[in-house]
C-alpha positions in Angstrom: 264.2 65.5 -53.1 265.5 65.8 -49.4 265.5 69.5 -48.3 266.9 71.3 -45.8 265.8 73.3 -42.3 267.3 76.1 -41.6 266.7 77.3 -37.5 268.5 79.8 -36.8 268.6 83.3 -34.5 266.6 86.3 -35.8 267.2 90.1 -35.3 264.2 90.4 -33.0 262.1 93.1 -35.0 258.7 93.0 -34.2 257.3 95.6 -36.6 258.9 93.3 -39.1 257.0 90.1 -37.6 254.0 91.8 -37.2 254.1 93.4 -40.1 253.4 96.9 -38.7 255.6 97.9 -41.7 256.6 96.0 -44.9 259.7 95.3 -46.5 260.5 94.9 -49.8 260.6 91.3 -50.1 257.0 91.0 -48.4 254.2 90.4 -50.8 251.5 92.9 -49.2 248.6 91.1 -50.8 249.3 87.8 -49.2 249.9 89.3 -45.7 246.1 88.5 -44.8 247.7 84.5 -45.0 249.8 85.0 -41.9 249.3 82.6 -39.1 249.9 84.7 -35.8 249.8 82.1 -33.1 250.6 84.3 -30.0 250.7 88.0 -29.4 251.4 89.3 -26.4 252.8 92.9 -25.3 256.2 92.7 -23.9 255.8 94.6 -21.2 252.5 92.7 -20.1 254.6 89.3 -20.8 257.5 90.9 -18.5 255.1 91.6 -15.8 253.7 88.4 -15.7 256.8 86.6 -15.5 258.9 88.7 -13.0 256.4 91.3 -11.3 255.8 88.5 -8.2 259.8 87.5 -8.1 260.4 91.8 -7.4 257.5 92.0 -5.0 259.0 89.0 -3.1 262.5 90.4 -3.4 261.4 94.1 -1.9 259.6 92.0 1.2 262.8 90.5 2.1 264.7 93.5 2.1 264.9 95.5 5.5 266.4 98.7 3.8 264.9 100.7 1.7 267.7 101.8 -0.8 268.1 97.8 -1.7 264.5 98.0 -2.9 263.7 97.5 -6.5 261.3 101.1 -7.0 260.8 100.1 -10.7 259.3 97.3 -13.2 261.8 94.4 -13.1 262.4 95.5 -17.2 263.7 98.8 -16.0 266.0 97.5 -13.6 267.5 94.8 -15.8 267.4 97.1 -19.0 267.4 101.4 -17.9 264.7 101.6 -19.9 260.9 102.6 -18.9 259.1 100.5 -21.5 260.6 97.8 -23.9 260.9 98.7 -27.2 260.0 96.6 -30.1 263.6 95.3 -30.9 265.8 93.4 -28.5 267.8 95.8 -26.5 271.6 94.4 -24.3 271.8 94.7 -20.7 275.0 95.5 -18.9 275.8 92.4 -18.1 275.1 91.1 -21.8 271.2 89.9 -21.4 268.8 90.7 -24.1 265.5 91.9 -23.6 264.2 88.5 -25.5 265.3 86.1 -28.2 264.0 85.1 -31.6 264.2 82.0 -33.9 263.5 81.9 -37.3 262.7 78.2 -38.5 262.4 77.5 -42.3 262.1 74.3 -44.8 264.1 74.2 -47.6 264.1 77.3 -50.0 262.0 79.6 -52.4 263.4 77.3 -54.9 262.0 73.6 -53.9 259.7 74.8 -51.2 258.0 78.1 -51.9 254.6 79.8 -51.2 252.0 78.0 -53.0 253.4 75.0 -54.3 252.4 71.6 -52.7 255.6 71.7 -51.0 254.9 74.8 -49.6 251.5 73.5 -48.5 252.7 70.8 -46.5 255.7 72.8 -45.2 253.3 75.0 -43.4 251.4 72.2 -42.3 255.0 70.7 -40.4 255.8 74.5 -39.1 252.5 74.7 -37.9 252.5 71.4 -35.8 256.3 72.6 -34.9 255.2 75.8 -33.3 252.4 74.6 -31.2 254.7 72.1 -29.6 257.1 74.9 -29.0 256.2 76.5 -25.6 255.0 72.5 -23.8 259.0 71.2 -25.1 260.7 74.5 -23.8 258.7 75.2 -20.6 261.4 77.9 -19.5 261.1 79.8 -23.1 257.8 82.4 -22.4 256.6 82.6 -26.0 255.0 86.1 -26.2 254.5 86.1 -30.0 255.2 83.8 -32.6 253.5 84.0 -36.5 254.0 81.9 -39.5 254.8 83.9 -42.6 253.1 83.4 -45.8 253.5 86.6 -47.6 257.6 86.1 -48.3 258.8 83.4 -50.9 258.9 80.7 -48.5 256.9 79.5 -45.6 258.7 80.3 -42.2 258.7 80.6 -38.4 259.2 83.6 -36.1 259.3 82.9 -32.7 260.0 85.9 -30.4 261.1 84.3 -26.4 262.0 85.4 -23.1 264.4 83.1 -21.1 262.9 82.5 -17.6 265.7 81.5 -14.9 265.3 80.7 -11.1 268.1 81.8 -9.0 269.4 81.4 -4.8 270.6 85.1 -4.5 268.9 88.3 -5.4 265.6 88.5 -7.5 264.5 84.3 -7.7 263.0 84.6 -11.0 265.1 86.6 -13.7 266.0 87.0 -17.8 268.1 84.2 -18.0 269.5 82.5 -21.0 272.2 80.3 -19.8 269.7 79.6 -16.7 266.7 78.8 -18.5 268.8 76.1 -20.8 270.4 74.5 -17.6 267.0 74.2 -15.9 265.5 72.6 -19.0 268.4 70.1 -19.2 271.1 71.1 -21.8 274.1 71.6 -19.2 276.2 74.7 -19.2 278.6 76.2 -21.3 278.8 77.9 -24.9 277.6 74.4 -26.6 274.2 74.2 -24.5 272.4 76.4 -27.4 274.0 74.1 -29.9 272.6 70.8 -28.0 269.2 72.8 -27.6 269.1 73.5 -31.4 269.8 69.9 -32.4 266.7 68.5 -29.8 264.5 71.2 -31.8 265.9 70.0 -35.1 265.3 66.6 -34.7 261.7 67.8 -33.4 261.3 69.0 -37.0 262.7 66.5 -39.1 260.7 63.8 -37.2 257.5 65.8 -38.0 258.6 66.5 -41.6 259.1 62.6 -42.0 255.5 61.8 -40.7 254.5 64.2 -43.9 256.4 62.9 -46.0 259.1 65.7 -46.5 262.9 64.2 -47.1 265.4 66.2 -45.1 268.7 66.4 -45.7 271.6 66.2 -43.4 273.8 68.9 -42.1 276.6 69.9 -44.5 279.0 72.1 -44.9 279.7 72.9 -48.9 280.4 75.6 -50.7 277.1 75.6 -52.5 277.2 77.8 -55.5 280.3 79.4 -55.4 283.2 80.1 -57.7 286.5 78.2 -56.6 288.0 81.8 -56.8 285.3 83.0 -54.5 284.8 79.9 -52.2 289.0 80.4 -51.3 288.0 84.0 -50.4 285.4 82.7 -48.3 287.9 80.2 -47.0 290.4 82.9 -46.3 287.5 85.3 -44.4 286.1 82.5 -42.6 289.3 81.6 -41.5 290.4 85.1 -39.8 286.6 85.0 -38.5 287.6 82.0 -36.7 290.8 83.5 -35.0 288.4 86.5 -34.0 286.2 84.6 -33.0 289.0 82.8 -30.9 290.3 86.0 -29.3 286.9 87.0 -28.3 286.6 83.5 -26.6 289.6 84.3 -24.5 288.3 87.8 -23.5 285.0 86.7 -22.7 286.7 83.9 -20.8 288.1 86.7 -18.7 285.4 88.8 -18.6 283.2 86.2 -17.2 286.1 85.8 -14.6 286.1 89.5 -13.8 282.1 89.0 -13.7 282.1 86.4 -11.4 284.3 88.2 -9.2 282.2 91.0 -8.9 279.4 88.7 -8.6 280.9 87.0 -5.5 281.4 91.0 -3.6 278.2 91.5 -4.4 277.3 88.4 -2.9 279.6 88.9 0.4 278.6 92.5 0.7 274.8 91.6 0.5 276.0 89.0 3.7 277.9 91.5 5.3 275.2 94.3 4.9 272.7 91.9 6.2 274.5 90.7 9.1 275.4 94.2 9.9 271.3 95.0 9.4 270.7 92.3 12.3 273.6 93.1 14.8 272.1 96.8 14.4 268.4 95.8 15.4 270.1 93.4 18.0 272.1 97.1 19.3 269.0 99.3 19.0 266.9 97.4 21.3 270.0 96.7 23.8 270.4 100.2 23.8 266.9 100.7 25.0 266.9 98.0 27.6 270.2 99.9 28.6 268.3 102.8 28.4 265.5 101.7 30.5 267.8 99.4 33.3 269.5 102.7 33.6 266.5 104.8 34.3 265.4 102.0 36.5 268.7 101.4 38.4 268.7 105.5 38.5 265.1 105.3 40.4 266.2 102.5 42.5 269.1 104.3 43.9 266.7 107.3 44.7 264.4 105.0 46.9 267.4 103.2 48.1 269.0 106.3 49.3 265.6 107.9 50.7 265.2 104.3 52.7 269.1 105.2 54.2 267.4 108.6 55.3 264.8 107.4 57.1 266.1 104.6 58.3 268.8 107.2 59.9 265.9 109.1 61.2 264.4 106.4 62.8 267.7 105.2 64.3 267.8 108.5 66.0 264.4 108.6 67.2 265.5 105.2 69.0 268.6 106.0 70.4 266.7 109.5 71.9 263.8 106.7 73.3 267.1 105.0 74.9 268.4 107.9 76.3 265.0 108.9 77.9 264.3 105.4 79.4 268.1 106.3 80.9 266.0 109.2 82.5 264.3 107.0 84.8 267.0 106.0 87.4 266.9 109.2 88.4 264.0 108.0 90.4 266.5 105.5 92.5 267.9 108.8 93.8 264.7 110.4 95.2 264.6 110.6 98.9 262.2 108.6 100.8 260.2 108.5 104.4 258.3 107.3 106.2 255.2 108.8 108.3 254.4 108.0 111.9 251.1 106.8 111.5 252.3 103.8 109.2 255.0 102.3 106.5 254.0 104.2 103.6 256.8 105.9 101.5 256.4 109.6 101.3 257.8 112.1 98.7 257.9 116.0 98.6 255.1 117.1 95.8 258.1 118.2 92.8 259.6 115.0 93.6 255.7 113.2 93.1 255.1 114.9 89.7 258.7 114.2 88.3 258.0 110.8 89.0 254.7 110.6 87.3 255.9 112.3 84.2 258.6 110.2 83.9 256.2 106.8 84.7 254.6 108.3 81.6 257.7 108.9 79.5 258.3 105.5 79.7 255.5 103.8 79.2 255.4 106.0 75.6 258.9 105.5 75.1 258.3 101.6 75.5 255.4 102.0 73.0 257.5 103.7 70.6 260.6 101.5 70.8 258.3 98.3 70.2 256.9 100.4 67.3 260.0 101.6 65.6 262.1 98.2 66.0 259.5 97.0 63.7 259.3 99.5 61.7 263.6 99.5 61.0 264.1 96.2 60.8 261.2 96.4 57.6 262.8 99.4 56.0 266.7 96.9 56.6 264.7 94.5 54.6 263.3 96.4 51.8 267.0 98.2 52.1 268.4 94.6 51.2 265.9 94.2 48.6 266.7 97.1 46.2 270.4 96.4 47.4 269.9 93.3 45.4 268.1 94.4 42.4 270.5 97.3 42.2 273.0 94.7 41.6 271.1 92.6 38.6 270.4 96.2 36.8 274.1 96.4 37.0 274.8 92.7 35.3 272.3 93.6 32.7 274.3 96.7 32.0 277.8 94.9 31.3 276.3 92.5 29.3 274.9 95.4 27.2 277.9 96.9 26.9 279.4 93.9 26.2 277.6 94.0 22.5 278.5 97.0 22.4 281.7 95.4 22.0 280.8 92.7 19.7 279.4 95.5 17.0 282.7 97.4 17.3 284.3 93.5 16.6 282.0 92.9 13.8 283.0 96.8 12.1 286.4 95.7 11.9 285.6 92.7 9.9 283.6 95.4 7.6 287.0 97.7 7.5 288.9 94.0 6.8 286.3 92.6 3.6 286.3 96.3 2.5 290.2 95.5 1.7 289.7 92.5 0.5 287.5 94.0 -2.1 290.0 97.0 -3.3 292.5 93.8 -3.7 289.8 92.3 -6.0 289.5 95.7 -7.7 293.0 96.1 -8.5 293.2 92.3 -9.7 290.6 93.6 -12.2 292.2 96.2 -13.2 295.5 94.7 -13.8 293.7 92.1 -16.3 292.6 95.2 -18.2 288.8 94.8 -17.8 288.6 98.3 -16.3 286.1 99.6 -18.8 284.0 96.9 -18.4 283.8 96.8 -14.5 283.0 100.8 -15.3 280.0 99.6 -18.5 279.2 96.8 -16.0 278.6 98.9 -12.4 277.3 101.7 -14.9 275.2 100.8 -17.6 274.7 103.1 -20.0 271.2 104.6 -20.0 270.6 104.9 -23.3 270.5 101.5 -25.9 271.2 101.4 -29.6 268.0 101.3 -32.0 267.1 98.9 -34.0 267.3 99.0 -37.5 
């Protein structure tokens, strides 16, 4: 008789699946049969998969207060340690994801009949396919029941996505799907359940187990209680239509937000780069100024002493003058020959002023050389004087540039009120407010 496989999502309890407490349906004295196949903390499995992606996200990050200061489960989750049921982020994410996989029922397939037997032997081979098929699922635990009325699957998963912006590696359901191949949308999960189905069936068929196609009946119900069903099922439907449409706008307010988030992590970081680029202007400002400051000290000392020396010269010039005074000294001559004679003041004028002009000569020779140096080096800080300058206007010139690039701040600043009153006017208000500020506390599982 064909049966049927039933793979499905699971509440996510793992006390249940690990049996750290019984229900009522569990036979306690069959537990010992349980096949756990992997068991590993959460928090370890959420370490391993997203502790390197946070460290290489804080590395990239030149501010501190963009820095993730906690695991990557409390900053997805507000929580310090994840409990042992699945808990909702903000933004809809659940801390992992379970699937319960059975086949057929308690009636034609139950715990130690032949069936049975073989049933386990075709969830077994299922299971240890699992994690190789689904290489973005991170199975960290997964057990076959025995102890219940029929042989059946728990597999507990987190959904491992790679993304561009923010942390590369993050809880991703929709991601993890698209990365493994099964497109986008609401119907990915469906396709991905049908690939898993037809996993099983083809293993059930090498073992010999008949299974039956997907149908929709209304099994063992009344007529009376089947058009009830019909009635429920169809008001489900138009609720289930109505929350369509609002999460079709919620995921339009989300990708909204998304995008500021993404054009204010831009802006912030071009801001970050122009602010470096200002700093160390500032300096070299800074230090041209000091620089041009101590040039114009040595320039202005050279002016001094190049004045000084310009008076030394023109008092050298004005002595040498001196000397044709000596034109206007009478001269004789003796009776005993033609040599010139002078009175004895007139003589020692005349050989201090012989003297006074060979020193004068001297010194002229000494301190043309010496100006026309000090006019070079004069010209030479002259010039540099005026590079320091350039370099200052173009310094202040960024200056400018950052006071440019704030007004483009002040200008996507308004852009985003405009995108915050578009919310707002689509009435997503409260879930902006849930979505910029999770609530701290989650529900507990049951």
């Amino acid at each position: 008789m064909a049966k049927k496989i039933s793979h499905c999502q699971g509440k996510g309890s793992l006390t249940h699946n690990k049996r750290t407490f019984s229900a009522a349906n569990v036979d306690v004295s069959r537990t010992k049969d349980n096949v756990t196949f992997v068991d590993q903390p959460i928090d370890q499995a959420y370490n391993e998969i997203f502790g390197a992606a946070v460290e290489r996200y804080n590395a990239k990050q030149k501010r501190a207060d963009r820095r993730i200061s906690t695991s990557y489960f409390e900053h997805a989750f507000n929580r310090k340690t994840p409990p042992p049921y699945v808990v909702t982020s903000a933004d809809k994410r659940k801390s992992f994801y379970e699937d319960v996989v059975q086949i057929g029922t308690m009636d034609d397939t139950g715990v130690g009949s032949p069936d049975g037997q073989i049933a386990a032997e075709c969830l077994t081979k299922y299971v240890k396919g699992f994690a190789a098929r689904n290489p973005n699922f991170h199975v960290f635990f997964s057990a076959l029941h025995l102890d219940e009325r029929t042989p059946h699957l728990h597999i507990d998963y987190i959904p491992v996505g790679h993304y561009k912006q923010g942390v590369d590696t993050q809880n991703g359901l929709a991601q993890a799907l698209k990365e493994m191949g099964y497109g986008t949308g609401k119907d990915a999960i469906n396709r991905w359940r049908l690939a898993e189905r037809a996993v099983l069936e083809q293993i059930c068929k090498e073992h010999g187990i008949e299974i039956s196609a997907p149908e929709k009946s209304r099994g063992s119900l009344t007529v009376e209680q089947y058009k009830e069903y019909a009635q429920v099922k169809a008001h489900s439907d138009e609720l289930k239509k109505e929350v369509e449409r609002l999460d079709g706008r919620v995921e339009c307010a989300e990708k909204l937000l998304k995008h500021r988030e993404d054009l204010r992590t831009q802006v912030e970081n071009l801001i970050d780069d122009l602010d470096e680029q200002y700093q160390s202007k500032s300096a070299a400002v800074e230090r041209i100024d000091n620089e041009l400051s101590e040039k114009q000290s040595a320039l202005t000392k050279t002016e001094i002493v190049l004045a000084e020396k310009q008076a030394v010269l023109s008092e050298s010039a004005h002595k040498v003058f001196k000397i044709d005074y000596i034109d206007n000294i009478e001269t004789g001559k003796t009776v005993f020959g033609g040599k010139v004679t002078v009175s004895p003041d007139d003589y020692d004028r005349l050989t201090n002023l012989a003297k006074k002009q060979i020193s004068a000569e001297s010194k002229e020779r000494e301190l043309t050389a010496e100006n026309a140096d000090l006019k070079e080096k004069n010209a030479t800080l002259a010039a540099e004087n005026d590079e320091l300058q350039g370099e200052v206007r173009a310094a202040r010139s960024l200056q400018g540039s950052l006071s440019a690039l704030q007004r483009e701040l002040d200008g996507w600043k308004q852009r985003y009120k405009k995108v915050i009153d578009f919310i707002e006017n689509l009435g997503l208000k409260d879930k902006l407010e849930q979505f910029l500020h999770p609530i701290t506390h989650g529900k507990r599982g049951r």
